[in-house]
TIFI-570575 format. One record per residue (C-alpha): z, x, y; residue in three letters; chain. Coordinates in Angstrom, 1 decimal. Example, Ala and Ser with C-alpha at 12.3 -4.5 7.8 and 13.67 -1.06 7.14 Angstrom:
     zz     xx     yy drenvex gugu
    7.8   12.3   -4.5     ALA    A
    7.1   13.7   -1.1     SER    A
***
This chain:
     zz     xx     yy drenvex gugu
    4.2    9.3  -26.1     UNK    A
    7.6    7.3  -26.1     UNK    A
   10.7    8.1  -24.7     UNK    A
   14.2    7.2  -24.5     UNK    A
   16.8    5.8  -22.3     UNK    A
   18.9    8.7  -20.7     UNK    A
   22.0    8.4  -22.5     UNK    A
   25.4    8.5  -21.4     UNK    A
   26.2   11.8  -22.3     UNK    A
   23.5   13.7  -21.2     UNK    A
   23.9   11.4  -17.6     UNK    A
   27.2   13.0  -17.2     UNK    A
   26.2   16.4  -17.7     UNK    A
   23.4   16.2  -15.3     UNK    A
   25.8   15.1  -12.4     UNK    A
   28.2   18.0  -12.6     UNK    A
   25.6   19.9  -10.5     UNK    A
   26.6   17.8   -7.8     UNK    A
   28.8   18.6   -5.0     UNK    A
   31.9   16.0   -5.2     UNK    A
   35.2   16.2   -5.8     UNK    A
   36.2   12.5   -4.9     UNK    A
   38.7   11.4   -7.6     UNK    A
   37.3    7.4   -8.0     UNK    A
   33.2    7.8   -9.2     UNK    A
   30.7    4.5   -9.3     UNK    A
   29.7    2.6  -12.2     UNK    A
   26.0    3.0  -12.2     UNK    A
   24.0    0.6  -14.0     UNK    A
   20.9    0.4  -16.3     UNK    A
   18.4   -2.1  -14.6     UNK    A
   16.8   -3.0  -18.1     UNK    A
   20.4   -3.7  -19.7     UNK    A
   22.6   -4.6  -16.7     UNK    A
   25.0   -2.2  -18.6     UNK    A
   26.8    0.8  -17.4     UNK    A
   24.7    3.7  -17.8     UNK    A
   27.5    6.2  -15.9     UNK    A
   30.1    7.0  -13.8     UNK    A
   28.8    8.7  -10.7     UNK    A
   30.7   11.4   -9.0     UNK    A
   31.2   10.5   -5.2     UNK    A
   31.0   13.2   -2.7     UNK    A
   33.1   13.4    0.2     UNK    A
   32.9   14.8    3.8     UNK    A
   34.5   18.1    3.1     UNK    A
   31.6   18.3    0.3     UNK    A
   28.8   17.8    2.4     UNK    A
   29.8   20.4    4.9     UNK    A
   30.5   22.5    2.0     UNK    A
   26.9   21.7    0.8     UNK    A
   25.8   23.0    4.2     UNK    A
   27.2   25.9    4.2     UNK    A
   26.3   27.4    1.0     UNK    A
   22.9   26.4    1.9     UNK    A
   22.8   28.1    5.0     UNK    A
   24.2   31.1    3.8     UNK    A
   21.3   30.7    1.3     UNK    A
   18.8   30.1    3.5     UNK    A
   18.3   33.2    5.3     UNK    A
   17.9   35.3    2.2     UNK    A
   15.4   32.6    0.8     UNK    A
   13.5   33.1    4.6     UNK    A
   13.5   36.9    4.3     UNK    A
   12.2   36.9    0.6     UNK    A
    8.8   36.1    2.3     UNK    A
    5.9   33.8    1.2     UNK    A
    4.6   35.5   -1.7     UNK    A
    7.8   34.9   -3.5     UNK    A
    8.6   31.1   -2.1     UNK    A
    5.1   30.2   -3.6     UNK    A
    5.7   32.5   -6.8     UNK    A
    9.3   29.9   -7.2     UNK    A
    7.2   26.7   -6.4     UNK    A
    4.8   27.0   -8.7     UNK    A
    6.9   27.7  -11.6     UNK    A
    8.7   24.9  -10.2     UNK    A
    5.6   22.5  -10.6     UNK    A
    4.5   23.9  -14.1     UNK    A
    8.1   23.1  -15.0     UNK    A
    8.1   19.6  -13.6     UNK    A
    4.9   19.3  -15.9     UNK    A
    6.4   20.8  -18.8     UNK    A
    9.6   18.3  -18.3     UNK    A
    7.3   15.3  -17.9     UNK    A
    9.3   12.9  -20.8     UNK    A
   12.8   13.9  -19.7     UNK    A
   11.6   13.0  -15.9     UNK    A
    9.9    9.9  -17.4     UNK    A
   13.0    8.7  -19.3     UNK    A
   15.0    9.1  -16.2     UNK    A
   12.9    7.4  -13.6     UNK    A
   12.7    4.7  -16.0     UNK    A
   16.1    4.4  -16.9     UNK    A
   17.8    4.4  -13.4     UNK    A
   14.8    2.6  -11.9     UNK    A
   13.6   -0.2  -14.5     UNK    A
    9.9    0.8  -14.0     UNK    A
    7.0    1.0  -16.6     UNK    A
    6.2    4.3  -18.3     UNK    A
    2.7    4.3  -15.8     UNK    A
    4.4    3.5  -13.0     UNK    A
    7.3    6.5  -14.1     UNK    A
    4.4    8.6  -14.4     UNK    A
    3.3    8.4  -11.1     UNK    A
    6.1    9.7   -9.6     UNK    A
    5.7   12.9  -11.8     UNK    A
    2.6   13.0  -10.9     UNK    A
    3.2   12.9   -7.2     UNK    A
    6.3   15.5   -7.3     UNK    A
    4.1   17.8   -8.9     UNK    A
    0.8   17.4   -6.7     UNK    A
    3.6   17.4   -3.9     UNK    A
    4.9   20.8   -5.2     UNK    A
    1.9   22.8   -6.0     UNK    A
    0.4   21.8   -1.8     UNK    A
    3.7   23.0   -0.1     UNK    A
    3.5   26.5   -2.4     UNK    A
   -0.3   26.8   -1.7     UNK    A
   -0.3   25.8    1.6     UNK    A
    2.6   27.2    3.7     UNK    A
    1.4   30.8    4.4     UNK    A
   -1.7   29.5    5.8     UNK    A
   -0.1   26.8    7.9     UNK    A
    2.9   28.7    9.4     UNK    A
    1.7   32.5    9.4     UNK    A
    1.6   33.4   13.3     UNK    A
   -1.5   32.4   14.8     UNK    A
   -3.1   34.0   18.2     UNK    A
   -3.8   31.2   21.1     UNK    A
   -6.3   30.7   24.0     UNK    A
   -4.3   32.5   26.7     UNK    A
   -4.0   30.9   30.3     UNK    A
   -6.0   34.4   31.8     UNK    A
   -8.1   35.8   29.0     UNK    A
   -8.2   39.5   28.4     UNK    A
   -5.5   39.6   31.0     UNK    A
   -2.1   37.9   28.9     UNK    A
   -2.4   37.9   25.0     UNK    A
   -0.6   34.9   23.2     UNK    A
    0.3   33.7   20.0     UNK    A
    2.6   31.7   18.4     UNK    A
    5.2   32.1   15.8     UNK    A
    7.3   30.1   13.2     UNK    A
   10.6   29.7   12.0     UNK    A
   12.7   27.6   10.2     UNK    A
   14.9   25.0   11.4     UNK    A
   17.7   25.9    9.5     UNK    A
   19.2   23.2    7.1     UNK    A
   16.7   20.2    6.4     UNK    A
   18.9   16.4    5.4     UNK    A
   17.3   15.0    2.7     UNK    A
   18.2   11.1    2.3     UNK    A
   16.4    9.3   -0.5     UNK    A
   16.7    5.9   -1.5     UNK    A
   16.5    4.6   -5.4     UNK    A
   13.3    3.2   -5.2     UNK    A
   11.4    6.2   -5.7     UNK    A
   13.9    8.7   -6.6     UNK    A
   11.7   11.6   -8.3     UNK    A
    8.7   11.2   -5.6     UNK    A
   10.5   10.8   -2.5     UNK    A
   12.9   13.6   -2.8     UNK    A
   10.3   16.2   -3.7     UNK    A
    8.2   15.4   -1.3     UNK    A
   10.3   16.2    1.3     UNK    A
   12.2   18.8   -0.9     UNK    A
    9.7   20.9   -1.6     UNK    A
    8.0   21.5    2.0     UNK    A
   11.5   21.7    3.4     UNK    A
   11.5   24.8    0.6     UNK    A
    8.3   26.2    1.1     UNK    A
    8.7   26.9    4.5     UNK    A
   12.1   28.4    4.0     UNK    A
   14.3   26.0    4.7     UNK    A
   17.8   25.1    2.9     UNK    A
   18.3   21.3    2.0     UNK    A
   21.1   19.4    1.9     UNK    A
   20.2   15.6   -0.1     UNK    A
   22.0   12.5   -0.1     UNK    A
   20.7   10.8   -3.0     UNK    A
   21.2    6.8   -4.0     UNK    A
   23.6    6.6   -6.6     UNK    A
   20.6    4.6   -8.1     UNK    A
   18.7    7.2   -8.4     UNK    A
   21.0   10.5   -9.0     UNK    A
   19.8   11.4  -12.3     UNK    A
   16.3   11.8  -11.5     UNK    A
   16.9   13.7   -8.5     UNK    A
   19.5   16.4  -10.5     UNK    A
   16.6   16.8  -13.5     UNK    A
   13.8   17.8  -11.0     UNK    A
   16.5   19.8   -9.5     UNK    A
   17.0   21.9  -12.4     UNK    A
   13.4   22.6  -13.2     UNK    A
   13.4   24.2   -9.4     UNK    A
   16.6   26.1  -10.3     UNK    A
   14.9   27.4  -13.4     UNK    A
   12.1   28.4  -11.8     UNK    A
   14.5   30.4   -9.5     UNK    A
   15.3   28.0   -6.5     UNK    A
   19.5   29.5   -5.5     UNK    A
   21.5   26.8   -6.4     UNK    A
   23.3   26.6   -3.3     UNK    A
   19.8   26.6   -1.1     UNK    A
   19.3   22.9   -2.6     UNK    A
   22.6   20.9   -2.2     UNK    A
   22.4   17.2   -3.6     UNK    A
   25.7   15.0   -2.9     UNK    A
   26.3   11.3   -3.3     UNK    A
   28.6    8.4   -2.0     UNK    A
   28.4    5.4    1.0     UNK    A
   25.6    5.9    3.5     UNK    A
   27.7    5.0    6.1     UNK    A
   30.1    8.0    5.6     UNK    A
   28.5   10.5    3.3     UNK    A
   24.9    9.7    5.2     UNK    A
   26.3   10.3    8.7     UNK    A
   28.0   13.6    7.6     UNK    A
   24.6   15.3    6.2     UNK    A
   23.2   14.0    9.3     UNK    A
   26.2   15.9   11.0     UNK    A
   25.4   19.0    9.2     UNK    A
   22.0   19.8    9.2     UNK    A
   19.5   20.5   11.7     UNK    A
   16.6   18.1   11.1     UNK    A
   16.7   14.7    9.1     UNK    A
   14.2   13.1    6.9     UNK    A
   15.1   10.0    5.6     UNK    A
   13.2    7.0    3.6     UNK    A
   14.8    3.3    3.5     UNK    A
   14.8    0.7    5.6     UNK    A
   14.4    0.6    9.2     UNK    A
   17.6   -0.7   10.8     UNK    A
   19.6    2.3    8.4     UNK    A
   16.1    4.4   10.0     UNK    A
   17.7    3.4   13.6     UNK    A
   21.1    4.5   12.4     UNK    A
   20.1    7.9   11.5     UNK    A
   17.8    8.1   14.8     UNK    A
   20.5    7.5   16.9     UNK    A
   23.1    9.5   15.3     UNK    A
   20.5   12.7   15.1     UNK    A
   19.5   12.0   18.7     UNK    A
   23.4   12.8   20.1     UNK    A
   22.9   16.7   18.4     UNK    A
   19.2   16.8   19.5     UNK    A
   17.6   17.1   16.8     UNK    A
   14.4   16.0   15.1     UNK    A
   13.8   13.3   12.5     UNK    A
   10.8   11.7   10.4     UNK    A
   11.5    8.8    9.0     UNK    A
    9.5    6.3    6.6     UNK    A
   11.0    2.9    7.1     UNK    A
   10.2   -0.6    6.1     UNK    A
    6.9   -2.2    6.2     UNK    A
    5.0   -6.2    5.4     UNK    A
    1.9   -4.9    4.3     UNK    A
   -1.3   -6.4    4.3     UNK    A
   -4.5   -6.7    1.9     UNK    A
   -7.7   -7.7    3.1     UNK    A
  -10.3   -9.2    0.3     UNK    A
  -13.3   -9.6    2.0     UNK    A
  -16.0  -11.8    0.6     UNK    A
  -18.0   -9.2   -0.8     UNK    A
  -16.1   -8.5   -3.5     UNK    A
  -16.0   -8.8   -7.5     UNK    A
  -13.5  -11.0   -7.7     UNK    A
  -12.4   -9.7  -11.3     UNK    A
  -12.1   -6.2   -9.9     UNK    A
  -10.7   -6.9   -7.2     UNK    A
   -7.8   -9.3   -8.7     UNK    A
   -7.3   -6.6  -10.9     UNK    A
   -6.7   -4.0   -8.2     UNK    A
   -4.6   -6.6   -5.7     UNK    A
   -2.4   -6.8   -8.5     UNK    A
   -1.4   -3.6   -8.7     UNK    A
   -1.2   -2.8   -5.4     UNK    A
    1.3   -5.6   -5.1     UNK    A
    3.3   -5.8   -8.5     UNK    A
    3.6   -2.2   -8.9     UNK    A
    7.5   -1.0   -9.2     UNK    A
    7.7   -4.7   -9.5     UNK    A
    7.3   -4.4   -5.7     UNK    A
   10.1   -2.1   -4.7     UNK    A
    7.7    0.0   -3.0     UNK    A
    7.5    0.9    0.9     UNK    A
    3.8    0.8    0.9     UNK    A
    3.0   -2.0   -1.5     UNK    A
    1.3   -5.1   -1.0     UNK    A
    3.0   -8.3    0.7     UNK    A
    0.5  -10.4    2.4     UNK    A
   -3.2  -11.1    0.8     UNK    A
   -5.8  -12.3    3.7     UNK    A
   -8.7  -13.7    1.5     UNK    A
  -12.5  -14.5    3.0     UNK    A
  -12.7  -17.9    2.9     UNK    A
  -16.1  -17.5    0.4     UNK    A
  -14.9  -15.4   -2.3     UNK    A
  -11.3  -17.4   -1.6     UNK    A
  -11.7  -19.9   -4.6     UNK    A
  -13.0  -17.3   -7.1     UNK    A
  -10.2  -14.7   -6.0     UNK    A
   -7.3  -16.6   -5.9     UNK    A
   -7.9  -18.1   -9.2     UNK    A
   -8.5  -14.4  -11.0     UNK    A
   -5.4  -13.0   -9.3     UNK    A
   -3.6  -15.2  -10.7     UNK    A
   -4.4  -15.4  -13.8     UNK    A
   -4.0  -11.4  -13.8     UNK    A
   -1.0  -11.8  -12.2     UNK    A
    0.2  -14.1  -15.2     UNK    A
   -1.5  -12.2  -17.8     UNK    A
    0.8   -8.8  -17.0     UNK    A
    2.7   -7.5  -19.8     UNK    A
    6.7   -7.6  -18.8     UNK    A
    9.2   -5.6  -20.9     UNK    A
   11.5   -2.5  -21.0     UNK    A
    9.5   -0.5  -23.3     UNK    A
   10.0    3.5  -22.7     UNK    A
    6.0    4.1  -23.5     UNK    A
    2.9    2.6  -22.3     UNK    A
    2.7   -1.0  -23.6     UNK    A
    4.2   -2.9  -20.5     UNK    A
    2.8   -3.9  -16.8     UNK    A
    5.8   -4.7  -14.8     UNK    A
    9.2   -3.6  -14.9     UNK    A
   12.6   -4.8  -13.8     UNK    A
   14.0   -5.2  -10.2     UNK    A
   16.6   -1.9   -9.7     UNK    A
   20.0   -4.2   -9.0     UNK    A
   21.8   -7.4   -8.8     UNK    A
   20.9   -7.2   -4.9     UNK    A
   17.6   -6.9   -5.7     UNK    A
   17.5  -10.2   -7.5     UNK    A
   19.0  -12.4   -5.2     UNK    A
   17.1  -10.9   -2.3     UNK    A
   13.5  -11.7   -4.8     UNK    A
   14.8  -15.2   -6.0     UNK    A
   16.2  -16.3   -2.4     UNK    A
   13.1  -15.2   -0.5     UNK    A
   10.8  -17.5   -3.6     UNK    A
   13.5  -20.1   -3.5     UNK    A
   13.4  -20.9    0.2     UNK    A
    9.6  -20.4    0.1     UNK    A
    9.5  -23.1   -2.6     UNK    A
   11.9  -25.8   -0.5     UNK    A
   10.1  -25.6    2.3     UNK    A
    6.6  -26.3    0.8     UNK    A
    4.9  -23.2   -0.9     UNK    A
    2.8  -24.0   -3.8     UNK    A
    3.8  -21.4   -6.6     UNK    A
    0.2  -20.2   -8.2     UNK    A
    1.7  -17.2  -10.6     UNK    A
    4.9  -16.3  -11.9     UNK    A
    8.2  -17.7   -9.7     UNK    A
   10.7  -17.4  -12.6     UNK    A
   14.0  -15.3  -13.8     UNK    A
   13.7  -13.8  -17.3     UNK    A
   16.8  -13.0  -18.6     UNK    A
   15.4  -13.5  -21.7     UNK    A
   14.2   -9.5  -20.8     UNK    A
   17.0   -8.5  -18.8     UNK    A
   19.1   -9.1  -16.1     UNK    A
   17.5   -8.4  -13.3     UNK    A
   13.3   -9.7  -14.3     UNK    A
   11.7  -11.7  -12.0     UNK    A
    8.2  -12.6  -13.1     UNK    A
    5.4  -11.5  -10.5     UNK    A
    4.5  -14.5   -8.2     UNK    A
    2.0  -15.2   -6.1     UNK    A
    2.7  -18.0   -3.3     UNK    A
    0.2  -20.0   -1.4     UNK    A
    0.8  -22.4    1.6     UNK    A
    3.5  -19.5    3.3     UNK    A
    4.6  -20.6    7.2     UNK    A
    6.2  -19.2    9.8     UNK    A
    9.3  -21.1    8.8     UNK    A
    9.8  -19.0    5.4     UNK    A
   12.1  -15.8    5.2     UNK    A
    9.1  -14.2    3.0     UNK    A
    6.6  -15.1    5.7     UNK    A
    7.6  -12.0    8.3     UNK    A
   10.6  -10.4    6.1     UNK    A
   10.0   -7.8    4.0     UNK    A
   10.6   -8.7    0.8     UNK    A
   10.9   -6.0   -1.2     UNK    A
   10.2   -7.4   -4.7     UNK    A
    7.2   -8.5   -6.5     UNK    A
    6.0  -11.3   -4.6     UNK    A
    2.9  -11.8   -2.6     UNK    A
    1.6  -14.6   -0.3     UNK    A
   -2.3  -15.4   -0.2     UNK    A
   -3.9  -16.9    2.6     UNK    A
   -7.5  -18.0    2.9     UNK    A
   -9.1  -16.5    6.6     UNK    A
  -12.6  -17.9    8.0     UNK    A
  -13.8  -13.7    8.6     UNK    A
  -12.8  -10.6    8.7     UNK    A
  -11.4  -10.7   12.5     UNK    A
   -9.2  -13.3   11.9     UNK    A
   -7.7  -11.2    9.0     UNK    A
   -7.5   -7.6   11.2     UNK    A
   -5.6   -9.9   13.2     UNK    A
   -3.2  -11.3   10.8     UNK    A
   -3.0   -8.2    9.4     UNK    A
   -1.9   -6.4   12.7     UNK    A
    0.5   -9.2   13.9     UNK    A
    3.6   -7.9   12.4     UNK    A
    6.6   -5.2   13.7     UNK    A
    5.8   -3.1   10.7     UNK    A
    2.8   -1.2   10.5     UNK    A
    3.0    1.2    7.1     UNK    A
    0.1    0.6    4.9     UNK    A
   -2.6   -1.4    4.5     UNK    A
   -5.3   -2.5    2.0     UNK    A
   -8.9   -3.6    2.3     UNK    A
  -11.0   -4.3   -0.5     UNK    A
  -14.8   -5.0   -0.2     UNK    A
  -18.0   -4.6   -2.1     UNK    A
  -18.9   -2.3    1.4     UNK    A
  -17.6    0.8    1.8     UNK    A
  -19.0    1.0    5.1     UNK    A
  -18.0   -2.3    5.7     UNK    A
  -14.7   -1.4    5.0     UNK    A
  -14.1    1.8    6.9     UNK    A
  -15.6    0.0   10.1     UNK    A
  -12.7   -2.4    9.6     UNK    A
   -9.9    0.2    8.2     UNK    A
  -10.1    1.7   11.5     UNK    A
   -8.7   -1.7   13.3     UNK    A
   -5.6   -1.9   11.5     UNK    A
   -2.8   -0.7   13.0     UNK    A
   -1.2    1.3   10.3     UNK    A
   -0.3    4.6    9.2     UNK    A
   -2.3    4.4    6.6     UNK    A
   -5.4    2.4    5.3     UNK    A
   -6.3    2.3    1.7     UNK    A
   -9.8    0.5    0.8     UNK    A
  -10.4   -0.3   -2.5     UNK    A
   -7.0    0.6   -3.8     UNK    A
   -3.7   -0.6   -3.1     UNK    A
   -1.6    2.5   -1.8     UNK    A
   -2.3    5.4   -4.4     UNK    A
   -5.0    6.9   -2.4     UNK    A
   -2.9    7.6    0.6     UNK    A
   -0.3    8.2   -1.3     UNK    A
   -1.5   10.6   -3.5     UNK    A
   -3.1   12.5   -0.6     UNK    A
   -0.6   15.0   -0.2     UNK    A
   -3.0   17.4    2.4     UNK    A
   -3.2   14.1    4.7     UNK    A
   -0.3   12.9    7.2     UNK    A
    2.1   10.0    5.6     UNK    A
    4.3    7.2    8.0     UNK    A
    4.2    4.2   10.0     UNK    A
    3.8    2.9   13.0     UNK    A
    6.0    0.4   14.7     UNK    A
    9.1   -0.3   13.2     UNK    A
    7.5    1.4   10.1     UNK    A
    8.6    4.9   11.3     UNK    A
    8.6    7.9   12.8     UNK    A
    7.2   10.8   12.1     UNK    A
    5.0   12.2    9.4     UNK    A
    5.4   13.8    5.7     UNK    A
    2.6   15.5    3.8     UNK    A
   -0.6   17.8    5.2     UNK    A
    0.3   20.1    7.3     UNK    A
    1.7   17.9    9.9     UNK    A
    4.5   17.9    7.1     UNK    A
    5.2   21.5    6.9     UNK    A
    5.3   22.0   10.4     UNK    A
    8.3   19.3   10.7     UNK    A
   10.6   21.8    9.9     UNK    A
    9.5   24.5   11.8     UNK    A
   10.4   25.8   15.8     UNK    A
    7.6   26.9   17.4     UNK    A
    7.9   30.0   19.6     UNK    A
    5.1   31.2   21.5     UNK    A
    4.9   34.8   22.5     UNK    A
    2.6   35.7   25.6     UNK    A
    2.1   39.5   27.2     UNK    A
    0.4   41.5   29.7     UNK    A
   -2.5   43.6   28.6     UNK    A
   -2.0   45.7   31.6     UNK    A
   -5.5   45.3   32.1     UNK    A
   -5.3   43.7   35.4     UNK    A
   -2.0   43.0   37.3     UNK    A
   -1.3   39.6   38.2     UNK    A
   -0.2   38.7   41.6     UNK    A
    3.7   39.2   42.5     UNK    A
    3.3   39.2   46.9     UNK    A
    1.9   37.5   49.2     UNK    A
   -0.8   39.9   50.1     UNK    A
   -1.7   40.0   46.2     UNK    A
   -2.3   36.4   45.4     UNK    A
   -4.1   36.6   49.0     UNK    A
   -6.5   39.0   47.3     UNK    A
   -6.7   37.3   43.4     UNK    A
   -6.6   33.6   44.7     UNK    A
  -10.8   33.5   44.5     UNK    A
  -11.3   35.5   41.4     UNK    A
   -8.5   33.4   39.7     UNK    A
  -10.4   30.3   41.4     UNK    A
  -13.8   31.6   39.8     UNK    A
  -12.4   32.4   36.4     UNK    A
  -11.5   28.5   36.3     UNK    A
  -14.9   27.4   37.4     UNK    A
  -16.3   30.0   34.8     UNK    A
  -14.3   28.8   31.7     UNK    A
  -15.0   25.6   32.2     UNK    A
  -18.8   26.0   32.7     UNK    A
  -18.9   27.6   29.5     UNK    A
  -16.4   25.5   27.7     UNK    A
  -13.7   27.7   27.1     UNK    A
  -10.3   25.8   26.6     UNK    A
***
């Protein structure tokens, strides 16, 4: 099917369900035009802690309603998201500059995303009993409850995805949000919104406000009681050290370099085909897409010359349907970041083997996919993360030279192996030092894998969304112990003079039969 760009009208009624009230609102622009697509609302302080408040008057009644119901909401929430699937489309695509495909993943993630937090949290948080210290003796189990008000700070890369994937755990286990969407990426953030609201999310339980990290940013990080926030690391530091001074708890998904491994095993064709994807997807404004290529020097020839060719052979365009490969870069920043990291590559020596080229011939912001060989040290695209759809290929004599390339960076998000071998490949997947490992795909299977932990390592992040490790995030654990009153533990002297050996025994016992 074909869509639309999200017109101007129906832009401006979306964003009166924001919270702002700040008289001067931001030009936002369409990536495939470079024109203004609307005038943004800003939020200010006073909204924020508005925001929170409503919420957390919210909160407790969404808490009390129970699980039942919070799955009954989230599931029409997801059916609803499905239902919407054009107008969620036209909007991702519209504030983002992305393909219809790469649109649709984002759906598809909020949805899967959705549909695990409803079917998952009573089964993750109910109260569970735990191995007590003296068994039969002290009974214990452990409890959950919510943290309160869950921070929400997106950026405009993945609008749609991103923001329901912390959204709707922070929901599910009864939580209030307060977001802080990019002004980028607003309009998909307020549609999804409204699907939840239909399917009976309170209004004020889900606040969304917008305006300057620095100001409105640091006040939901004020207002809240735990933080999740997706961007790049030294804004991740920020927020860590802000959150730290109220002591409380953050996950973060920060920057990352990451690196492909083809080893010589391969079908060169197939895997071409799926490197360039995993690097040129969301024309490469994606945390866990592919930077760096390490290529076995025996399928190196044959590889290189495929991916480019693919790489060259990708249909770029601003259609709203399913005819184009690549999209636009989001901004003007964007641009120059892409074109200055391939410029400097260029001066000092890299040999350009795809792509390296503005098309404005598209629209203002396209930068043709390109694939660099002959990257040093001396480059800013060598170590930096680029952000953008370029990628740098460089021939290894085996795999432990390429683990080792691959693991010499101060980002550690995702990774990508692709080999002939699945074996082969989960022997080596296990060496990288990443959050996650993708082999024979570029990011999608991790990505997609919403019952499995999400986040870096390193300066990559903190912290884990997704699975239950996800869920439990935004939870206080309180454990709850008590006396059986089948045997008195020891309160004198003369007592614990009596109990010392039998409490001595019980240890040697447990441990002889394996009892934690």
């Amino acid at each position: 099917m074909s869509g639309s760009p999200v017109d101007r009208a129906t832009a401006q009624a979306l964003t009166r369900d924001l919270t702002a009230t700040a008289k001067k609102p931001v030009a936002v622009i369409a990536p495939f035009t470079g024109e203004t697509l609307h005038d943004l609302p800003q939020s200010t302080v006073a909204d924020v802690a508005a925001a929170a408040t409503a919420a957390r008057e919210a909160q407790q009644a969404w808490w009390s309603a129970g699980f039942a119901h919070r799955r009954k909401v989230l599931l029409r929430a997801h059916d609803l998201l499905l239902e919407r699937r054009e107008e969620l489309l036209d909007a991702v695509q519209t504030e983002t500059g992305k393909t219809r495909g790469q649109a649709f993943e984002e759906v598809f993630q909020a949805a899967g995303a959705t549909r695990y937090a409803a079917l998952s949290a009573r089964k993750v948080l109910s109260p569970t009993r735990r191995r007590a210290g003296i068994p039969i003796v002290i009974g214990t189990q452990v409890r959950y409850e919510p943290k309160g008000i869950v921070g929400v700070i997106t950026p405009w890369n993945y609008p749609l995805a991103l923001a329901i994937m912390d959204v709707a755990p922070a929901l599910a286990s009864g939580n209030g949000v307060v977001q802080k969407a990019d002004d980028q990426g607003a309009l998909s953030i307020l549609t999804a919104r409204r699907a939840f609201l239909d399917a009976g999310v309170p209004a004020a339980l889900w606040g969304v406000v917008c305006g300057p990290g620095a100001e409105i940013g640091n006040a939901v990080v004020d207002a809240v009681d735990y933080v999740c926030f997706t961007g790049s690391t030294a804004t991740g530091k920020v927020v860590a050290e802000r959150a730290s001074r109220r002591l409380i708890g953050v996950s973060l998904e920060l920057g990352g370099k990451n690196p492909m491994i083809v080893l010589d095993d391969v079908d060169p064709v197939k895997a071409a085909e799926d490197a360039a994807y995993g690097c040129f997807s969301a024309a490469g404004q994606l945390c866990v897409s592919m930077e760096r290529v390490y290529v076995e020097k025996g399928v190196a020839e044959a590889f290189t010359a495929t991916f480019a060719e693919r790489t060259r052979s990708l249909r770029i365009g601003t259609a709203f349907d399913y005819t184009t490969d690549a999209g636009s870069l989001a901004t003007k920043a964007q641009l120059e970041r892409v074109t200055a990291h391939i410029d400097d590559a260029v001066k000092k020596g890299a040999t350009v083997l795809a792509g390296g080229n503005r098309r404005p011939d598209i629209g203002p912001y396209f930068v043709e996919p390109t694939v660099l060989t002959g990257v040093t040290s001396e480059m800013s695209c060598s170590r930096d993360e680029t952000f953008g759809a370029l990628v740098a290929v460089q021939v290894v004599e085996n795999a432990d030279e390429a683990v080792a390339l691959a693991n010499d960076s101060e980002f550690g998000l995702n990774a990508s192996i692709l080999s002939g071998s699945k074996r082969r490949a989960l022997r080596l997947a296990r060496r990288i030092d990443a959050g996650s490992v993708n082999v024979n795909e570029g990011y999608r299977g991790s990505f997609s894998s919403v019952d499995a932990p999400m986040g870096g390592v390193k300066l990559s992040g903190l912290g884990r969304r997704n699975g239950p490790e996800g869920l439990l995030r935004f939870m206080e654990a309180h454990t709850i112990s008590h006396a059986t009153g089948i045997l008195q533990l020891p309160r004198t002297g003369a007592e614990f003079r009596r109990l010392a050996g039998p409490m001595i025994l019980l240890l040697r016992v447990l441990k002889g039969v394996r009892r934690r």
